[in-house]
Each structure stands twice: as C-alpha cells, then as structure tokens.
N, C-alpha and C positions, 0 to 999 in steps of 0.2 A: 084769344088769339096769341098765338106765342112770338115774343119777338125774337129775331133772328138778326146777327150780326153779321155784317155785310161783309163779303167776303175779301182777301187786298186782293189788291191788283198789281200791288210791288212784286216787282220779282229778283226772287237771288241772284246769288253770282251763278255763272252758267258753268258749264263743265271745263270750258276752252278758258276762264277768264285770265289764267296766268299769261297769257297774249297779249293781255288788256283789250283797247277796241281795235282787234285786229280786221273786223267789218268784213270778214269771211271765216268756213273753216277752214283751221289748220291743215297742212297737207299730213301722210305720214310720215315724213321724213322731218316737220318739226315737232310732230306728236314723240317722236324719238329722241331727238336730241336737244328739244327746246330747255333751257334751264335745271342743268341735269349737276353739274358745278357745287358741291356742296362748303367750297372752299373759299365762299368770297365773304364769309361773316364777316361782323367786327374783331370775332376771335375766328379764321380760319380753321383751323383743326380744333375737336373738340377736347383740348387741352388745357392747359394754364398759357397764358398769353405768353409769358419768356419758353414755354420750351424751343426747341430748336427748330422744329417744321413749320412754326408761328413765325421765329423770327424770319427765317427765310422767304416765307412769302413774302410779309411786308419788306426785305428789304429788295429783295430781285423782282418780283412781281406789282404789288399795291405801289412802289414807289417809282418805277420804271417812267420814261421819260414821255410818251406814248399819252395822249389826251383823247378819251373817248369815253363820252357818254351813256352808251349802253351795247356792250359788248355784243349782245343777243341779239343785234338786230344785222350781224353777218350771218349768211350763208355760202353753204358750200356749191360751186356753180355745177355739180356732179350730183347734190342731195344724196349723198353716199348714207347707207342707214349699214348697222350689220350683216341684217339680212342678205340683201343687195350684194355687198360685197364679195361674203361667203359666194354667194351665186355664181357672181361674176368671177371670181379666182377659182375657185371648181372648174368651171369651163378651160379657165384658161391653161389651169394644170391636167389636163384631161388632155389636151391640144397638145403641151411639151412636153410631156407621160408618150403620146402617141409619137412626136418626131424622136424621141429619145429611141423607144422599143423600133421604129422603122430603121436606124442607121443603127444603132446596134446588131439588128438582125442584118444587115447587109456589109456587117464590118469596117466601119466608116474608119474608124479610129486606125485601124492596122494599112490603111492606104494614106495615110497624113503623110506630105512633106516635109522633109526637114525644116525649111519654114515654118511651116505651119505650127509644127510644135516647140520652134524656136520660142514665135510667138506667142504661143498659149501657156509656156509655163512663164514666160516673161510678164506678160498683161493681161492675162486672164486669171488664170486659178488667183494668183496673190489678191485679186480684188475681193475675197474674200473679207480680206480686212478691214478694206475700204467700207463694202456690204456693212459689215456688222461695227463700223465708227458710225457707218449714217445711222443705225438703227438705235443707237446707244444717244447718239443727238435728236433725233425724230421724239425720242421717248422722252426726253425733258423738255422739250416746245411741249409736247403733249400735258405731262405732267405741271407745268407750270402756266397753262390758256387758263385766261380767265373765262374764256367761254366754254361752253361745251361744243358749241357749233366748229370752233375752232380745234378744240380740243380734238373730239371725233377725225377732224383732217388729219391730224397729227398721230395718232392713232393707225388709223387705216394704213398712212407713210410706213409707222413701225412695222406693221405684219409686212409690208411692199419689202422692205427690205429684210425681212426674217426669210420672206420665201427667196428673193435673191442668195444671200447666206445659204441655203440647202441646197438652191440649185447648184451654184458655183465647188459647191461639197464634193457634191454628187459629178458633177462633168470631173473635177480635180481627181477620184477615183475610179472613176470610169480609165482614164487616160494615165492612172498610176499602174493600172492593171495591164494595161496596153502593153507599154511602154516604161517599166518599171526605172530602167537606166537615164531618163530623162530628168529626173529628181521633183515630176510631180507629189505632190504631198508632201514633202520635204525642202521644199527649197525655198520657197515661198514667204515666209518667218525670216529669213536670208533676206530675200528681196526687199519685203517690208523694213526692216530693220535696220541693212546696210547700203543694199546697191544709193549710186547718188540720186538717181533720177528719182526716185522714189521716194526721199528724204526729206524737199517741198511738200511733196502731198500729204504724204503721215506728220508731217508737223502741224500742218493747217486744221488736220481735224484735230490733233491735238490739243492747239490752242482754240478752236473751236468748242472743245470740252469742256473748257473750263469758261468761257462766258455765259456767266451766272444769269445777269438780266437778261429778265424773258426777250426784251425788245431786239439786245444784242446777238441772243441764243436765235432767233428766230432769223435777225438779216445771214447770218454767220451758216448757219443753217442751208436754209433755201433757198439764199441769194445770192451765196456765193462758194461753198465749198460744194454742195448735191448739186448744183447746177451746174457747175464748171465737171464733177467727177463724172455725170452721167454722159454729158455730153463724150467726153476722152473715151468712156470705157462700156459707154451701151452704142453712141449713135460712132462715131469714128474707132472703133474698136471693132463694131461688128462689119464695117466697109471694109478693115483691113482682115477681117477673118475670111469674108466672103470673097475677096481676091488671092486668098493664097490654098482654098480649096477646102475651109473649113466650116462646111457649109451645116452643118448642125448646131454648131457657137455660135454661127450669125443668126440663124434662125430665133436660137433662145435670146441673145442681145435683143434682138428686135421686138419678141412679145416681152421683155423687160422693160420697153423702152414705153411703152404704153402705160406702166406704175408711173414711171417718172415725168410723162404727160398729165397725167390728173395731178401730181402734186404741184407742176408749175398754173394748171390753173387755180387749186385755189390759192394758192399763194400770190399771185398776179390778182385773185381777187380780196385777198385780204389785205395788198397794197391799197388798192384802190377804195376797200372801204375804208382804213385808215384815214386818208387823203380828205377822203372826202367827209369825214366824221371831225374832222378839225387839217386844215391847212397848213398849220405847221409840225403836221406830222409828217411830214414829206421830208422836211429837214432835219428830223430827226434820224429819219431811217437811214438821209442819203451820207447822214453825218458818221454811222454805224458803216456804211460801205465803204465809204470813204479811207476808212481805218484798214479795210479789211483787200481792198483791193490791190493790194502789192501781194499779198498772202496766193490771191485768184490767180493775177498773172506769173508766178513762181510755177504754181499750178499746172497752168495752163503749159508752157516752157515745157516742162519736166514731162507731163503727161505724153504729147506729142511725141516727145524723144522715145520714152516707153511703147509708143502702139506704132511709132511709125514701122518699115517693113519694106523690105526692097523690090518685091512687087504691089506693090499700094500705093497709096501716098508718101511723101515725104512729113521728116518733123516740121518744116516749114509751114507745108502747106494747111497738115492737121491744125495746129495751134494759129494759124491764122480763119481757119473756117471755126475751130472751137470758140475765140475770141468773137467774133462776129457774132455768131448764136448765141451766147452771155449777152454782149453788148446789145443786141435786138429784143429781148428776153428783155432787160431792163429797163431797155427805152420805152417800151411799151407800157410801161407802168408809171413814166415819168422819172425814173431813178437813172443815177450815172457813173458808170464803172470807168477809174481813173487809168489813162494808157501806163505801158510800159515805162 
C-alpha cells in the first residue's frame, strides 16, 4: 500500500489580496486605480536618495502637515476609471461639436451685439489663461497624491481643463474670423497681463503656482482659486452670456460647468475623508485657507467687475452670489472662508 501525503488545505494569498480582508470583490474601478502610486518607497524614485525628485517628495509631500493612515482607503464619489471617462467626454464633445456646427451653420456669430462681443473678448476668450493656470495646478495635485485614488481625481481635473483650453481656442477663432477688428486673438495677453481687473486673478494662480506642499497645493487649488474662477467664469459668466444673446457661449459654459462639478465633489470628498481620518486635519486645511482667503476675495471683487454687463447682472450682484456659492461649497465640508 503506498502511502500518500495528505493534501493542505492552507491556502495562498488570493488574486485581490493587495485589498487585504476587504471581505468582498473589488469593484473595477478599484481593480484600476487601487495602489497604482510607485512613489511612496523609502526611496521614492528609483534613484539615489539626494537627487532632486527624492528630495522633493519628502519635503513637499512625505512631510506635509496632513495626518493619515492609509491614503488608499479614499475614493472617488464618481469611481471615474479611464475608460469611463474617455466615454463620457466623447459624448460630451460630440454634443458641443453639434451646438458649435448648428450656430455656425446658422451664422450666430455675425448677428452678435455690440455687447455681446464687448463681453466675450473682455471675459471669455482671455479665460484661456485662466483654463490652462488650472491645468498647470490640477497637474501637480496630481503629480504629487500620494494616492492613486487621489491622484486619478487630479488627473481627470487636468484633461477637464485641457479640453476647456481647446474649446476656449477654438470659440477665440471662430469669433477672430467673424469679427477680425474686435481684437479677438490678440488682445487677450493684454487683458491678462495688464487690464486691472484682471490682475487679482492672474496673481492668485500665480502665487498659487508656487505652493509646493501637496496639502497647500491642494487647498489653493480647489478650494479656493478653481472654485472661485469657475464660479465667475462658467456659472456667472454663462448667465451674462445668455442675456446679452450669446447663446452658444452659454451653452458651451454650461456643459463646462459639469467638469467643474465632479471636481468639487471629489474634492468635498477628499475633505471629508481627511476629517475623518484624523481630526486635526480640519485645522490644518482650514489653516491653509485661511492664508489664502484674502487672495479668494480680490478674486472674487475683480472677477465680477470683469463678467458684469449692462444687461445682466451687476458687479455687485455677481460677486455677492459668487461669494455665497464659495462660502456654501465650504461650509459644507466643515471649512471657513474669511469675509472681506
């Protein structure tokens, strides 16, 4: 009789174990982005520990003020994967491909009011710049999450405002061609650079640029300069477009305005798992706004004078509803934007 060795009954690690005992399967959206972050070694980058992308991390990121235990256990309230994305922005530019070729074809641009295009080369086309500061800040949140879950968010943000950037291009030529003498294409570099109104807002992302730490980079970010700019110049920008008869620019503001809704909620949710991953991360963050909310309200001031319009709203009114939407937007997260 031969003997036969009993078979285990131990069993290995499973396919999903990098979850640990997450005590279901994964969905695809964390089979995607779970633990994707190659940068959080003892050595970050696979370098000598002084070179300079080493030093960086640990001092802007590993040392950041921010206390939390396992990064990976945020989610995005969207479960945004690549895929998904692509999908979803396909449609949406499939949607403003068609409003663009229906007002084109019906020569929308060549029946604009003097208003109207007072307006659009005043506060539209120049948001170009604005577009492509968020995209330039979106990209280092991104670059510098320690998560991936996070990181992804920040990600997605950049292409949001890459396609912004192309649209804004694309309406700025459209309306150069129109209307050549109105100094579309041209003037806008002007605007940015010298008009005064203007001068708060391109400082803030300015100084926005340069806040190294991720925790800073992040309030500075989406707390306060993309929250405050979108409000001015997607949601109060496209009401002043859409009363002065420029009804294609409001249209595209408005399916813009649907990026910059997904990025306040995960942002509203990455407050909140902060918050609730340690308690005195609240005071940290509110301590980063704090700094920064003089910067918001200059913003805020400035922007309004820019989109206001003499049959719209007034600067008043705008910067008092843009202030409100900030302030709601923060409240709700527990955080507190300092008055005037």
């Amino acid at each position: 009789m031969t003997n036969k060795t009993p078979r285990s009954r131990s069993r290995g690690l499973k396919t999903w174990s990098a979850f640990g005992n997450l005590g279901r399967r994964p969905t695809e959206y964390e089979v995607l982005t779970h633990n994707m972050n190659h940068t959080t070694g003892p050595v970050p980058l696979e370098m000598g520990p002084d070179v300079h992308g080493n030093v960086w991390l640990r001092e802007h990121r590993d040392s950041m003020k921010l206390t939390v235990a396992d990064w990976d256990a945020f989610r995005d309230p969207d479960t945004v994967t690549y895929g998904s994305y692509v999908a979803d922005q396909d449609d949406q530019e499939t949607y403003v491909e068609g409003l663009i070729a229906q007002f084109d074809g019906e020569g929308s641009d060549e029946t604009l009011s003097d208003e109207a295009l007072t307006l659009l080369v005043r506060a539209l086309t120049p948001t170009r710049y604005v577009a492509h500061s968020q995209q330039m800040l979106s990209a280092y949140v991104q670059q510098l999450a320690i998560s991936s879950y996070v990181a992804n968010c920040a990600a997605f943000q950049t292409a949001d405002q890459l396609r912004r950037v192309q649209l804004t291009a694309y309406r700025t030529t459209q309306l150069q061609l129109t209307h050549p003498e109105r100094g579309f294409g041209t003037a806008e570099k002007e605007f940015w650079t010298e008009r005064p109104d203007w001068q708060p807002i391109r400082a803030a992302f300015e100084w926005a640029l340069v806040e190294f730490d991720w925790d800073r980079a992040f309030v500075a970010t989406n707390l306060v300069t993309k929250a405050i700019a979108d409000q001015l110049f997607l949601v109060q920008l496209r009401r002043q477009t859409a009363r002065v008869g420029a009804r294609l620019d409001s249209l595209i503001l408005e399916n813009l305005w649907r990026d910059s809704l997904r990025s306040q909620r995960w942002s509203a949710a990455l407050v909140e798992f902060l918050v609730s991953a340690d308690p005195g991360n609240l005071d940290v963050l509110q301590g980063h706004l704090s700094e920064w909310s003089a910067r918001g309200n200059e913003m805020i001031g400035a922007g309004a004078r820019i989109v206001a319009s003499p049959s719209g709203a007034s600067a008043d009114e705008i910067a008092a509803a843009v202030r409100q939407d900030w302030h709601s937007f923060l409240d709700s997260v527990g955080l507190r934007a300092e008055s005037d």
